[in-house]
N, C-alpha and C positions, 0 to 999 in steps of 0.2 A: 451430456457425455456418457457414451458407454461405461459399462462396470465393467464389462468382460474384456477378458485380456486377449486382446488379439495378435496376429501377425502381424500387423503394421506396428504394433505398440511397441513392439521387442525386439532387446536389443540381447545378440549374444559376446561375454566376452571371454577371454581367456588372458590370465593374469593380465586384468584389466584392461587388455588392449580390445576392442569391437572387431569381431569377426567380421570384414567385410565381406557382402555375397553370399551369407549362410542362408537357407533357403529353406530349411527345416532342423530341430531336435526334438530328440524323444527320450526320456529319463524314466529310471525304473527304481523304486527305492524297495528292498526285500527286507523280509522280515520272517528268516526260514524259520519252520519249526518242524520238531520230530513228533511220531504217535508214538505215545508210553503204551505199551499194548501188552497185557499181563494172558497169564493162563487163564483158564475157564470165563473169558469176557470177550462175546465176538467185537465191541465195539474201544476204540482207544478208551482208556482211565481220563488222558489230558493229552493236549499238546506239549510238547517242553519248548521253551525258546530255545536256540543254539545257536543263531547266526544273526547278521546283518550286513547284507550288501549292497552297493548303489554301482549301477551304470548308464552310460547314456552315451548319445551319439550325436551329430548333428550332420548337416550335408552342405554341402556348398560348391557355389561356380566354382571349375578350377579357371584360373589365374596364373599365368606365367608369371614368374619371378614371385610367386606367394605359396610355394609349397608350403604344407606341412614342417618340413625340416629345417628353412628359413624361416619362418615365421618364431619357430623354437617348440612348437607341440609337440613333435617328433623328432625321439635323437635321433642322430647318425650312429650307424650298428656298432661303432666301437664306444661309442657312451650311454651303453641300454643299461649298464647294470649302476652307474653312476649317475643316472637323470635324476632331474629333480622332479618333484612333485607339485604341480602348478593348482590353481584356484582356478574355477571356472565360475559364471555368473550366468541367469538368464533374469535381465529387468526389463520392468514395465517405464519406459519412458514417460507418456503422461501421468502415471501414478507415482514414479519418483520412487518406486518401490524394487528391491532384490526379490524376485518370485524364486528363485532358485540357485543355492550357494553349494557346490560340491568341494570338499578341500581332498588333500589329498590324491590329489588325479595323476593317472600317467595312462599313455596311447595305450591302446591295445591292437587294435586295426587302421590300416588306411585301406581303402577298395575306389575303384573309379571305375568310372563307364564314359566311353563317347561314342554317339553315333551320327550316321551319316545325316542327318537334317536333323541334328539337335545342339543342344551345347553339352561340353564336357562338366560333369559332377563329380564329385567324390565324397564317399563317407567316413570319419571318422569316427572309431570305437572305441571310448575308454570305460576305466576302471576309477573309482574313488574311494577313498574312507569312511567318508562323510556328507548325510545330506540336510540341510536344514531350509527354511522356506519363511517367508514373510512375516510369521506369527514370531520369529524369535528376533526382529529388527529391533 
């Protein structure tokens, strides 16, 4: 058996339910820092920590009657400032393992494309609080 975690292995969820049709994601965990930069020093003193933030995206067939906004990912525009903040998951089915746990999520974008001799896609952009990964299971 492979180690490597591949495309077939995984599985995407959103508060636990399996993204059917996702066909890719892509996560980014930030870890911003600033240049401490003093007089008479061309080069910074240090970095400072100041920030941390996580986002990510995935893509997937679109699906009649499996929007975004039925499914529950995306409110409807009169409940944007009362959404809730969902849990996203991305695991490893033969390893039985959580490769990637976001808490704290809410949409940021939805975008679609369809063209004449393909199928319809669409991506999904959010935002989270929080990102932890396999080591802390």
């Amino acid at each position: 058996m492979s180690q490597v975690f591949t495309g077939v292995r995984a599985v995407f969820k959103i508060q636990g339910t399996p993204i059917a049709f996702a066909s890719n994601c892509s996560y980014n965990w930030n870890h911003n820092h600033q240049a401490v930069e003093v007089l008479d020093k061309l080069e910074p003193t240090e970095y400072a920590e100041i920030g941390y933030t996580v986002d990510f995206s995935c893509t997937s067939f679109r699906v009649a009657d499996k929007s975004a906004i039925q499914l529950g990912v995306q409110p409807v525009l009169e409940a944007i400032l009362t959404q809730p903040e969902l849990v996203v998951e991305l695991q490893d089915k033969v390893a039985n393992k959580t490769i990637l746990r976001i808490t704290g999520v809410k949409m940021q974008s939805r975008s679609g494309t369809v063209d004449a001799r393909g199928t319809a896609t669409e991506t999904w952009s959010f935002v989270g609080l929080r990102a932890t990964d396999e080591s802390t299971d």
